[in-house]
N, CA, C and O atoms as CSV, one atom per row, in Angstrom:
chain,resi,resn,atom,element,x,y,z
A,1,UNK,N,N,120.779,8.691,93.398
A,1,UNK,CA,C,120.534,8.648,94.840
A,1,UNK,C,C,119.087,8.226,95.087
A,1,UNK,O,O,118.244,8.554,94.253
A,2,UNK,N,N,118.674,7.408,96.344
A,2,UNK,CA,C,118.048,7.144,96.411
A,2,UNK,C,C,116.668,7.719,97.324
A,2,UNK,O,O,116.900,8.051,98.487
A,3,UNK,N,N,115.743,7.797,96.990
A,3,UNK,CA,C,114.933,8.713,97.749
A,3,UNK,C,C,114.158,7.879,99.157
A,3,UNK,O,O,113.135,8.220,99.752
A,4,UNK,N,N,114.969,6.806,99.390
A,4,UNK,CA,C,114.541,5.808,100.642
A,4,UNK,C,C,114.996,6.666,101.615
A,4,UNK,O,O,114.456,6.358,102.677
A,5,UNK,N,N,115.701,7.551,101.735
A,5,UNK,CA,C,117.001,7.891,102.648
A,5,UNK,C,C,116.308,9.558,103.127
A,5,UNK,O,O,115.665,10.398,102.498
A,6,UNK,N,N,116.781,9.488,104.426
A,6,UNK,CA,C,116.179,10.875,104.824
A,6,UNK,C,C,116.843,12.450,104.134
A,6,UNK,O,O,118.012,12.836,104.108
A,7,UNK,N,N,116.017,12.891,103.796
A,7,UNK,CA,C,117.206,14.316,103.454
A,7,UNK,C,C,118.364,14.590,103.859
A,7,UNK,O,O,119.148,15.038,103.023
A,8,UNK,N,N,118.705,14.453,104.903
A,8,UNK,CA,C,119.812,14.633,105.233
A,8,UNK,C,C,120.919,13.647,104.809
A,8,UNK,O,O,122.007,13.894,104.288
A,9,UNK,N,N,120.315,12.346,105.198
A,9,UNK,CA,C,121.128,11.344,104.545
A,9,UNK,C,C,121.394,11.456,103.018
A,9,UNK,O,O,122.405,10.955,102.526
A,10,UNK,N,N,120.629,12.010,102.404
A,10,UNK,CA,C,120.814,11.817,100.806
A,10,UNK,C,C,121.722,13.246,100.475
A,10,UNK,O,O,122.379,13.364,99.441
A,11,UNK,N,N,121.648,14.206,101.435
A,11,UNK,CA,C,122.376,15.674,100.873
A,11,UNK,C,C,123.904,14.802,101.752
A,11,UNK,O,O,124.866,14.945,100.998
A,12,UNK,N,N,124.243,14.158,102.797
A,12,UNK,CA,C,124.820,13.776,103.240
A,12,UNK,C,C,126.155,12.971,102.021
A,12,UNK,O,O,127.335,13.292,101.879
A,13,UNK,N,N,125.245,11.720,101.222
A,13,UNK,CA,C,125.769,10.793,100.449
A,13,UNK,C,C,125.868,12.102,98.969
A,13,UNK,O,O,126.840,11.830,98.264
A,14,UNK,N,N,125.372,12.894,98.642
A,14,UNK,CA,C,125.488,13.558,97.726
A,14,UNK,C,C,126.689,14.570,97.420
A,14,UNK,O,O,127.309,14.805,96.383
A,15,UNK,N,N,126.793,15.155,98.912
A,15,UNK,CA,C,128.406,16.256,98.883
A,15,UNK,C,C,129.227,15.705,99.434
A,15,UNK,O,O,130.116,16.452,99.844
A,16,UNK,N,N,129.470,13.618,99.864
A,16,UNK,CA,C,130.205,13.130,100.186
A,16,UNK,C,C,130.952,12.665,98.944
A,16,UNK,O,O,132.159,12.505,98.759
A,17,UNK,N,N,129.540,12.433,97.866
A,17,UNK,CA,C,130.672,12.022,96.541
A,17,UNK,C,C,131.111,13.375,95.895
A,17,UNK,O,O,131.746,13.192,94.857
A,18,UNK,N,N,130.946,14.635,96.225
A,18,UNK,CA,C,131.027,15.628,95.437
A,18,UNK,C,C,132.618,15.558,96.047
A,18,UNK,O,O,133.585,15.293,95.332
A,19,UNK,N,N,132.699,15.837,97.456
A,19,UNK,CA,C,133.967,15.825,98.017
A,19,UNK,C,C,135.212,14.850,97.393
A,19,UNK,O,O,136.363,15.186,97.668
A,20,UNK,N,N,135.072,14.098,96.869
A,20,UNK,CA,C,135.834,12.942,96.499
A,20,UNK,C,C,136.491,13.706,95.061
A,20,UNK,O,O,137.717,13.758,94.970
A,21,UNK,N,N,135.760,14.205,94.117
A,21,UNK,CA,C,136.581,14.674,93.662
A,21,UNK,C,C,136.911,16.473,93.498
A,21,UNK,O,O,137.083,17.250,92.559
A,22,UNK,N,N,136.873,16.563,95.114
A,22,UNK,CA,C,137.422,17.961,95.220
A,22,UNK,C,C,136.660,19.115,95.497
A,22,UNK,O,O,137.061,20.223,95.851
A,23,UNK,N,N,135.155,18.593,95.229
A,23,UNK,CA,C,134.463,20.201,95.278
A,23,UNK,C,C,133.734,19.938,96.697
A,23,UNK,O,O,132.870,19.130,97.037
A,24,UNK,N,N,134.365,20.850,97.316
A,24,UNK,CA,C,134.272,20.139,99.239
A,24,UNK,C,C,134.961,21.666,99.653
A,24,UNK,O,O,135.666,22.372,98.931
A,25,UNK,N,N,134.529,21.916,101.012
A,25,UNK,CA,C,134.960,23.029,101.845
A,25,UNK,C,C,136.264,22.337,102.652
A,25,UNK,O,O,136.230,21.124,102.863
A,26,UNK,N,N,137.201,22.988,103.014
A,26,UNK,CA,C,138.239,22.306,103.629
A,26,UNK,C,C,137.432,21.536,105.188
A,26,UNK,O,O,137.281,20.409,105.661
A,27,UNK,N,N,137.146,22.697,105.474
A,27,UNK,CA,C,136.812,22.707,107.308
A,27,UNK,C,C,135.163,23.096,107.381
A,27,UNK,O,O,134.445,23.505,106.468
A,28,UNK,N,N,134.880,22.868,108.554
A,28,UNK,CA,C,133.485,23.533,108.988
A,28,UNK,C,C,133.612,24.962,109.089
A,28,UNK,O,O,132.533,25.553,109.078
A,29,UNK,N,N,134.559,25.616,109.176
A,29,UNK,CA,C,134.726,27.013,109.434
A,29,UNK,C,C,133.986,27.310,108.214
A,29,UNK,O,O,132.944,27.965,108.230
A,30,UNK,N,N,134.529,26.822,107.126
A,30,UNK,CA,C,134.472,27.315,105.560
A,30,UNK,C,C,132.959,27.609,105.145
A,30,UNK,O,O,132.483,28.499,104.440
A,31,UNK,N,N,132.411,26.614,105.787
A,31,UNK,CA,C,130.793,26.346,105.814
A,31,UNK,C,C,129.661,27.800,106.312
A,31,UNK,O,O,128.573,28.238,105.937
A,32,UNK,N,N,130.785,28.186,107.446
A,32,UNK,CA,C,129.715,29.362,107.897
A,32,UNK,C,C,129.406,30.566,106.609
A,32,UNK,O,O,128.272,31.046,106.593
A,33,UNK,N,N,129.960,30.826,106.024
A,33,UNK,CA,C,130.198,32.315,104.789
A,33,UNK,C,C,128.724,31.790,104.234
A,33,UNK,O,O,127.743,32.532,104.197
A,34,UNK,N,N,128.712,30.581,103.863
A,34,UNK,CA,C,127.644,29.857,102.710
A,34,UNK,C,C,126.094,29.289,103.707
A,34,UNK,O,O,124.972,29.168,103.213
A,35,UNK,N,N,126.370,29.083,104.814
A,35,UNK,CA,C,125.171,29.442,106.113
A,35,UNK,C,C,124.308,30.729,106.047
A,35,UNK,O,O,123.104,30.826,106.284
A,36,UNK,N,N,125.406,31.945,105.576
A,36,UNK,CA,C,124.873,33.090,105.924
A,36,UNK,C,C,124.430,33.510,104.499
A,36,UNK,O,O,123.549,34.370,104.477
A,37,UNK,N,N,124.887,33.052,103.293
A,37,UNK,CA,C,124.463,33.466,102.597
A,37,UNK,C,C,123.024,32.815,101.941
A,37,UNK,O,O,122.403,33.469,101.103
A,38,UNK,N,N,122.593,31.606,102.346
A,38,UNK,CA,C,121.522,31.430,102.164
A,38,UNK,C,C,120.908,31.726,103.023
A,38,UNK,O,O,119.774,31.989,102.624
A,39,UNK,N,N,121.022,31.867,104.227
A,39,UNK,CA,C,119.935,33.137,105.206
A,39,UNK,C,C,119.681,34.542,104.730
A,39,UNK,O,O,118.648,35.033,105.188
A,40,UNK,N,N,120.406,35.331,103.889
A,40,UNK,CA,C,120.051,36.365,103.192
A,40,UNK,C,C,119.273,35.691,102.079
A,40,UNK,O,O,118.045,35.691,102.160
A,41,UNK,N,N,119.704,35.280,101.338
A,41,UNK,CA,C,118.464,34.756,100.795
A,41,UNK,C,C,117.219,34.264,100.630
A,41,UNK,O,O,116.456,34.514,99.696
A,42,UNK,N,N,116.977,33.365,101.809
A,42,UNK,CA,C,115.948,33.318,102.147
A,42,UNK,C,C,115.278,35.016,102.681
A,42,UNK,O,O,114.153,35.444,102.424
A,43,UNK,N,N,116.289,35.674,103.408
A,43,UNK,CA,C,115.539,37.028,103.695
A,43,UNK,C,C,114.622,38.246,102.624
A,43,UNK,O,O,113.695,39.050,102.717
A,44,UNK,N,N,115.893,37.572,101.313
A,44,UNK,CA,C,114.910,38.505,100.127
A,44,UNK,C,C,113.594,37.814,99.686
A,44,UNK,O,O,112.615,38.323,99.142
A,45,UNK,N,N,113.761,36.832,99.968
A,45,UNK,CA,C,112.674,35.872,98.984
A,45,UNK,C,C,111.390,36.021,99.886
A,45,UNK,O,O,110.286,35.742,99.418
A,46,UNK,N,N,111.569,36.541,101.412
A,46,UNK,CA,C,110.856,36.617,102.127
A,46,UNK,C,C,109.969,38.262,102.388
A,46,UNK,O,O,108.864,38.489,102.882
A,47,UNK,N,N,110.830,39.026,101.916
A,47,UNK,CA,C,110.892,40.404,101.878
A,47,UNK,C,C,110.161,40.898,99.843
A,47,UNK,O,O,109.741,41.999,99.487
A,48,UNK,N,N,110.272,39.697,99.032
A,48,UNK,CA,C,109.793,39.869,97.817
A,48,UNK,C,C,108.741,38.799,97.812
A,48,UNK,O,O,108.611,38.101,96.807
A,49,UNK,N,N,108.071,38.645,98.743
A,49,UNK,CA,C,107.290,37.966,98.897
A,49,UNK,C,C,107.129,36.299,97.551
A,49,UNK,O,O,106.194,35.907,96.853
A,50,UNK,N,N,108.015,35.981,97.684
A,50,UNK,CA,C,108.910,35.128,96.442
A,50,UNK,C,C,108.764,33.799,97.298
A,50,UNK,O,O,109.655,33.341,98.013
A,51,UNK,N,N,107.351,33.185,97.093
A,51,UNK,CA,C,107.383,31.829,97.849
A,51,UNK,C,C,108.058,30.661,96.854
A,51,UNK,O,O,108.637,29.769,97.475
A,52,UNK,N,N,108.061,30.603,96.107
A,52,UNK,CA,C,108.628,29.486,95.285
A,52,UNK,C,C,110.477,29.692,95.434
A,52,UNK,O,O,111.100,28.648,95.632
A,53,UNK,N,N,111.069,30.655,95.363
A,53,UNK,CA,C,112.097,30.801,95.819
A,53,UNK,C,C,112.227,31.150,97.184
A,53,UNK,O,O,113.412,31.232,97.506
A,54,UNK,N,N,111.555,31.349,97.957
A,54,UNK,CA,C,111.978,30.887,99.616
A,54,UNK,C,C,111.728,29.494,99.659
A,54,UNK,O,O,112.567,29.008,100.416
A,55,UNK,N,N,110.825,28.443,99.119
A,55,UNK,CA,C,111.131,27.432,99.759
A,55,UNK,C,C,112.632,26.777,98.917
A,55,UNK,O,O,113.279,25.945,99.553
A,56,UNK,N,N,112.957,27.038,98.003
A,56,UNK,CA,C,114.202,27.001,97.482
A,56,UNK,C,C,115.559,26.977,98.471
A,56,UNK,O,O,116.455,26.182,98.755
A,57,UNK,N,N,115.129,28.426,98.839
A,57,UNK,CA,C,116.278,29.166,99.319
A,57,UNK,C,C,116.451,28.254,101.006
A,57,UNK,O,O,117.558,28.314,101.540
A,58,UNK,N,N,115.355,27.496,101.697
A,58,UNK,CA,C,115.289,27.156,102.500
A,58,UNK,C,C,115.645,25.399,102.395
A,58,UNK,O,O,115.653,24.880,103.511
A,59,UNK,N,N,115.802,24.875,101.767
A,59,UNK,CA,C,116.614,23.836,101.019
A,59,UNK,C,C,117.972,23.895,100.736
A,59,UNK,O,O,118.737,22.948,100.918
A,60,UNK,N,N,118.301,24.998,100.288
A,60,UNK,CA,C,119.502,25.359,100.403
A,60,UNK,C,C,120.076,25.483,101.777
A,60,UNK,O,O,121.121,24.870,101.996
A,61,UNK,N,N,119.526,26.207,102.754
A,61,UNK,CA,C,120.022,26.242,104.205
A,61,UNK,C,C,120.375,24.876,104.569
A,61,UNK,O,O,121.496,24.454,104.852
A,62,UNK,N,N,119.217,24.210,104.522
A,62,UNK,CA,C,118.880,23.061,105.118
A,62,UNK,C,C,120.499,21.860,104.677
A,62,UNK,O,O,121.155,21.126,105.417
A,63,UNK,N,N,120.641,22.191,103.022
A,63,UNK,CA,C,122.192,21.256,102.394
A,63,UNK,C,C,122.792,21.669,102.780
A,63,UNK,O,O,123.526,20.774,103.199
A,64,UNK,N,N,123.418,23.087,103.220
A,64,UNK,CA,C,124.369,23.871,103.335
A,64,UNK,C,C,124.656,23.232,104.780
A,64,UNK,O,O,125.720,22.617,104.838
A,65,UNK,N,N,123.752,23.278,106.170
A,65,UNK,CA,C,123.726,22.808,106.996
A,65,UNK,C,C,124.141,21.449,107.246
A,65,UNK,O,O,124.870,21.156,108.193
A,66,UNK,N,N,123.594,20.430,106.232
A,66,UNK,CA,C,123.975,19.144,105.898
A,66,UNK,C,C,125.545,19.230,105.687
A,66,UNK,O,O,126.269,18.437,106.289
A,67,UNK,N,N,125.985,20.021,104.983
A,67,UNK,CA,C,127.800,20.069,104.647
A,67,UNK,C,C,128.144,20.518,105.896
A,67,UNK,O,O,128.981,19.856,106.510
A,68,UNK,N,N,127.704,21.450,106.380
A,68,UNK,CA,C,128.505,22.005,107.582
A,68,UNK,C,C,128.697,20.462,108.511
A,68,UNK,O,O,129.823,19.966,108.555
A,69,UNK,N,N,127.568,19.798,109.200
A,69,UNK,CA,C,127.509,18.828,109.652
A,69,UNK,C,C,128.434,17.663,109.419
A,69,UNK,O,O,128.985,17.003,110.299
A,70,UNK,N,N,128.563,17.448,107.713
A,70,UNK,CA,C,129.432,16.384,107.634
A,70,UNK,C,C,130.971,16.978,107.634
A,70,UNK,O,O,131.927,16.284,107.980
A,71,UNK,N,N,131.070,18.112,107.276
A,71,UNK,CA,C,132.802,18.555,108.110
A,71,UNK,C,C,132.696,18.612,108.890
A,71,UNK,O,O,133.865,18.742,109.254
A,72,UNK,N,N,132.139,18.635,109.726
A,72,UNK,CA,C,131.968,18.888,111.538
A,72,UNK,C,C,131.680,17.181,112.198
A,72,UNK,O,O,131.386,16.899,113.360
A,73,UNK,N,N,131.833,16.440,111.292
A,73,UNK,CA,C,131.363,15.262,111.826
A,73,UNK,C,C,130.496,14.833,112.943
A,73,UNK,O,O,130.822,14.020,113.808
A,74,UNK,N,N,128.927,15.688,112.816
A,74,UNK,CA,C,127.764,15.525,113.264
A,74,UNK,C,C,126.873,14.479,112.133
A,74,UNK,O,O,127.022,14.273,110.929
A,75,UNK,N,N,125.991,13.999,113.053
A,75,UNK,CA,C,125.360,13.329,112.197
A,75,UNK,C,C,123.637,14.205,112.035
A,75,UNK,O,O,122.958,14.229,113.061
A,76,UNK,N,N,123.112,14.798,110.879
A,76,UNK,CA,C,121.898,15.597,110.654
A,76,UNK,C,C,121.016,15.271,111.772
A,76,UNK,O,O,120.708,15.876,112.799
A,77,UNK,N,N,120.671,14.034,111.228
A,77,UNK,CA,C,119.284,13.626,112.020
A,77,UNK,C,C,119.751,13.334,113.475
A,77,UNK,O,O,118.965,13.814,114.292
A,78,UNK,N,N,120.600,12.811,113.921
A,78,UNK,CA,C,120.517,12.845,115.132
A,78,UNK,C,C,120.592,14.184,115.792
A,78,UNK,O,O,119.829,14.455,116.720
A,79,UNK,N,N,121.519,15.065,115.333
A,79,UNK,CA,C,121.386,16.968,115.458
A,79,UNK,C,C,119.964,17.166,115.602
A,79,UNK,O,O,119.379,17.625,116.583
A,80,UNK,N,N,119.619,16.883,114.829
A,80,UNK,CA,C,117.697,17.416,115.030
A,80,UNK,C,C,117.065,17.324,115.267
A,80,UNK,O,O,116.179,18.174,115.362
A,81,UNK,N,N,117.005,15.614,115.699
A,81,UNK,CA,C,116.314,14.950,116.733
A,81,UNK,C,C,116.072,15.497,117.983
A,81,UNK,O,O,115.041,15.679,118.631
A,82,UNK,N,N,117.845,15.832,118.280
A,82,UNK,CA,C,118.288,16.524,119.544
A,82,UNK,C,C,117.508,17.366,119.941
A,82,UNK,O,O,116.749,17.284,120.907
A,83,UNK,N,N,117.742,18.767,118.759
A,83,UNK,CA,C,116.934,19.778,118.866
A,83,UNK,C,C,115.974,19.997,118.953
A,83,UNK,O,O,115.609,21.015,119.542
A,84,UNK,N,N,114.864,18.865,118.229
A,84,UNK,CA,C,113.777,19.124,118.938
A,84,UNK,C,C,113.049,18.164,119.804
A,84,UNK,O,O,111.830,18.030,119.917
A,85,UNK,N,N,114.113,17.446,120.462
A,85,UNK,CA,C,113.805,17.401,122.353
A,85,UNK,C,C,113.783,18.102,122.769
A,85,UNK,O,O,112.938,18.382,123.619
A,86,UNK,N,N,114.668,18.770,122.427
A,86,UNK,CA,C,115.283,19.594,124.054
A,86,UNK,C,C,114.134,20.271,123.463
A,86,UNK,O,O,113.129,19.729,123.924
A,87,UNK,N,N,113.693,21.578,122.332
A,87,UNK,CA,C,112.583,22.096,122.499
A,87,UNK,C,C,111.456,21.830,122.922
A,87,UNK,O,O,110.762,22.679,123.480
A,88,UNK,N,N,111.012,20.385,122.695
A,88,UNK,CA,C,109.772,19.903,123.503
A,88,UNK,C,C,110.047,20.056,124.906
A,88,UNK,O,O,109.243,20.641,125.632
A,89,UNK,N,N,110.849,19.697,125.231
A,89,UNK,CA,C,110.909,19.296,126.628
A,89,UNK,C,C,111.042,20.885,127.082
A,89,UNK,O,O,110.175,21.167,127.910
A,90,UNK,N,N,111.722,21.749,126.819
A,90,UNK,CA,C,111.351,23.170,127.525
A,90,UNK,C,C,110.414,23.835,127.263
A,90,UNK,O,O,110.284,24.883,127.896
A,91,UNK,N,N,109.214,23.405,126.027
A,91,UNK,CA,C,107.710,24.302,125.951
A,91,UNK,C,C,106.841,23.372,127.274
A,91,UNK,O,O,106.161,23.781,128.215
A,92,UNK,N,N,107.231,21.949,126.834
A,92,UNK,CA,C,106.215,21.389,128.124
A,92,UNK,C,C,106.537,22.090,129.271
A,92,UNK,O,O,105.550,22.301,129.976
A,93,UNK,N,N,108.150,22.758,129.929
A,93,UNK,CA,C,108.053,23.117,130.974
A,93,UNK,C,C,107.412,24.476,130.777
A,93,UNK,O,O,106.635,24.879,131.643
A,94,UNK,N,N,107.632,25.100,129.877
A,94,UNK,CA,C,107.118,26.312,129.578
A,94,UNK,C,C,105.259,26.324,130.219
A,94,UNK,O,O,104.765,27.104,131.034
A,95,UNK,N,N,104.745,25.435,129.654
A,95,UNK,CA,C,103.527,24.991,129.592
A,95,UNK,C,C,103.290,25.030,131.475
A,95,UNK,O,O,102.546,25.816,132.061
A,96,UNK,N,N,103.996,24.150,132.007
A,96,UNK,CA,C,104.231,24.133,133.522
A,96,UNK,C,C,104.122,25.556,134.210
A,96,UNK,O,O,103.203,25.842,134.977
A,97,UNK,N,N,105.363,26.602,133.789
A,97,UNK,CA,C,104.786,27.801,134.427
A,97,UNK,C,C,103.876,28.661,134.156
A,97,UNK,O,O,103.603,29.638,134.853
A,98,UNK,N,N,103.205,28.257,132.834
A,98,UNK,CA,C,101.625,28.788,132.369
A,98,UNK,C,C,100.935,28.682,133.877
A,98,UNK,O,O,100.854,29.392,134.879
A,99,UNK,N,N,100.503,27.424,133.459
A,99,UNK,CA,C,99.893,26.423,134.646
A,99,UNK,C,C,99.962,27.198,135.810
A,99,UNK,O,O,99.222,28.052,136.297
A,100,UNK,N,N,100.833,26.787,136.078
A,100,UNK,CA,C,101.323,27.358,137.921
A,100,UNK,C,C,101.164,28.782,138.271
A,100,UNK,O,O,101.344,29.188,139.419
A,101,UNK,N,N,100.785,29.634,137.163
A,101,UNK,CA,C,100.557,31.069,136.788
A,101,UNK,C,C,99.327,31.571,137.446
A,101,UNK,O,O,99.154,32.645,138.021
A,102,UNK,N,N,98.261,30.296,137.192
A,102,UNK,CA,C,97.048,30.285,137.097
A,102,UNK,C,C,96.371,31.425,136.173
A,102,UNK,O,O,95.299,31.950,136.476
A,103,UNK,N,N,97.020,31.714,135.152
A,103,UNK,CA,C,96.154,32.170,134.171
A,103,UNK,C,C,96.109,31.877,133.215
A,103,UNK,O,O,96.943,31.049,132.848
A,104,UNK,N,N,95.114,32.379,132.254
A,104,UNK,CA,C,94.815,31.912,131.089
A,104,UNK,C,C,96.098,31.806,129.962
A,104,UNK,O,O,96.882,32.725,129.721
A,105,UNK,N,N,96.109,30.453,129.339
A,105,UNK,CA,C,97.456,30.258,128.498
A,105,UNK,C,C,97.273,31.667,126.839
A,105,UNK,O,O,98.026,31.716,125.866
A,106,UNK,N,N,96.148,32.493,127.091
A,106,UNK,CA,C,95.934,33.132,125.668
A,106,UNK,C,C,96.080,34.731,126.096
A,106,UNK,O,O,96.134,35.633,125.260
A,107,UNK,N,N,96.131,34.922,127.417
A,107,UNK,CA,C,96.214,36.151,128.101
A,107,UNK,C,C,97.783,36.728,128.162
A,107,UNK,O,O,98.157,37.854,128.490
A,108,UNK,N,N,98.545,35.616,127.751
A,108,UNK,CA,C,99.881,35.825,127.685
A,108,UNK,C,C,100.758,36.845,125.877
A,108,UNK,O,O,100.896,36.457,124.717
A,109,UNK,N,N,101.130,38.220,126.613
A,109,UNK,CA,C,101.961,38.333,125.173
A,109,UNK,C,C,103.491,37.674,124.618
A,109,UNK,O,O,104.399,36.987,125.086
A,110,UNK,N,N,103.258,38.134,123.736
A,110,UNK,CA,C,104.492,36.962,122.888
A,110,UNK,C,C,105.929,37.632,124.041
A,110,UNK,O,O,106.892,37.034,124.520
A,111,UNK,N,N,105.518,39.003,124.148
A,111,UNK,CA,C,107.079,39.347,124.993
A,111,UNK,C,C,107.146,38.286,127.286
A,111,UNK,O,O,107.888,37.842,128.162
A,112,UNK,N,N,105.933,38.508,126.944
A,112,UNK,CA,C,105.661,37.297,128.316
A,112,UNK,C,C,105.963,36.140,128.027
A,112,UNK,O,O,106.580,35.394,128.787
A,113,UNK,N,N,105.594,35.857,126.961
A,113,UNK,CA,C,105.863,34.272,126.449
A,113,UNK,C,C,107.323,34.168,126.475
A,113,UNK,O,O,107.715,33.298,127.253
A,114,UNK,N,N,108.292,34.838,125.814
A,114,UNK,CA,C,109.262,34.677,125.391
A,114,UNK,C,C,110.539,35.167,126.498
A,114,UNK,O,O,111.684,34.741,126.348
A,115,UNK,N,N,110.193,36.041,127.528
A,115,UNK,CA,C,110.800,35.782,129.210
A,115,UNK,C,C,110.431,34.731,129.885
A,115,UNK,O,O,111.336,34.178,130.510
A,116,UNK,N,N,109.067,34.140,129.981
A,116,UNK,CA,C,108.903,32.980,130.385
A,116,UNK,C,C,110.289,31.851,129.585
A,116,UNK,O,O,111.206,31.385,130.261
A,117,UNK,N,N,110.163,31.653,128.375
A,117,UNK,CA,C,110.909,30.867,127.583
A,117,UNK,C,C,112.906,31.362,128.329
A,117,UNK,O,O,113.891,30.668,128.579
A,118,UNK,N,N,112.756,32.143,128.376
A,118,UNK,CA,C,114.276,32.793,128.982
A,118,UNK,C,C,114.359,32.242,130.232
A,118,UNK,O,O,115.526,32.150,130.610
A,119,UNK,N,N,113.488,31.815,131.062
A,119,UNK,CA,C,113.135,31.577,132.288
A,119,UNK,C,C,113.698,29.771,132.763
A,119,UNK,O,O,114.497,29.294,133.569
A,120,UNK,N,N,112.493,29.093,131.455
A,120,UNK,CA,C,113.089,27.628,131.157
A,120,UNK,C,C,114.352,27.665,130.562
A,120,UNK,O,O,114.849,26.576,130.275
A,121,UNK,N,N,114.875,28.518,130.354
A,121,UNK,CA,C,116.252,28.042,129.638
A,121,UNK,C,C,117.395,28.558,130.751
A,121,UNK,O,O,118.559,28.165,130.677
A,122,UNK,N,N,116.934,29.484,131.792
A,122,UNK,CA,C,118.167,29.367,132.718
A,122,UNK,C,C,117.840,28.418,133.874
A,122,UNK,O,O,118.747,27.894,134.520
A,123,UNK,N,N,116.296,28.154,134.185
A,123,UNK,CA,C,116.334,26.858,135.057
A,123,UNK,C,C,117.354,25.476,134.557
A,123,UNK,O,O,118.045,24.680,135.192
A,124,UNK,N,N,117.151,25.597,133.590
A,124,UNK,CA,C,117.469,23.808,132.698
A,124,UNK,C,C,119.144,24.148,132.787
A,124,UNK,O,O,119.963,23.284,133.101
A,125,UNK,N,N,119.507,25.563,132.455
A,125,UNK,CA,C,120.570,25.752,132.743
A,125,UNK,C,C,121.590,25.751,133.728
A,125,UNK,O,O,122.787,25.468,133.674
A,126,UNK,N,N,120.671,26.221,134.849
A,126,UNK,CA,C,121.428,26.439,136.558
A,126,UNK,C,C,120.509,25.647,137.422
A,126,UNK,O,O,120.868,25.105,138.468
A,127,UNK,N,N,119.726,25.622,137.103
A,127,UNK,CA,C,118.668,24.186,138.398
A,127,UNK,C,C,117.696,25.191,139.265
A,127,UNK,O,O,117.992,26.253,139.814
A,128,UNK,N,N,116.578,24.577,139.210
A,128,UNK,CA,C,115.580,25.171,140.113
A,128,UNK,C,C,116.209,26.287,141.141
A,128,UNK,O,O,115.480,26.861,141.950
């Protein structure tokens, strides 16, 4: 495989030939069990302070995700692209009701921050 190709594309072309002869999840359903189990993993590696195996274990998410995607017939990169629009685009608004706050953007706690963030996500959701 070739390393021209974005990660995704290459975990993409990699469990596409694995699938061919058989070692493949039927469905996307199948995918979630193996989602969760490299999220525990990453949780120990994070909890054993085990950086060489969290970034492991976070590679693993990342393929595992890649399979889920190609049974689900999403395409990675455009998925993530997605995702982080739409996140830009709701911190800039986020950023907006800083602003309009008129206070300081450092005076804010993470639990303010993060109702604010609840805030942009039911505007974007239901409209001004």
């Amino acid at each position: 495989m070739t390393r021209d190709l974005s990660p995704a594309q290459r975990g993409y072309r990699i469990s596409a030939e694995a699938a061919k002869i058989g070692f493949d999840w039927n469905d996307p359903m199948d995918v979630i069990p193996k989602l969760r189990e490299e999220i525990d993993e990453i949780e120990i590696a994070l909890k054993n302070h085990d950086r060489q195996n969290l970034v492991e274990e976070v590679g693993d998410l990342f393929f595992a995700i890649v399979n889920f995607n190609r049974k689900a017939h999403i395409d990675s990169d455009d998925a993530f692209h997605k995702g982080v629009d739409k996140f830009e685009r709701r911190y800039k608004r986020l950023l907006q009701f800083i602003d309009e706050s008129g206070r300081d953007i450092h005076t804010f706690s993470q639990d303010e921050l993060e109702s604010l963030w609840h805030d942009v996500k039911k505007e974007e959701k239901y409209g001004r």
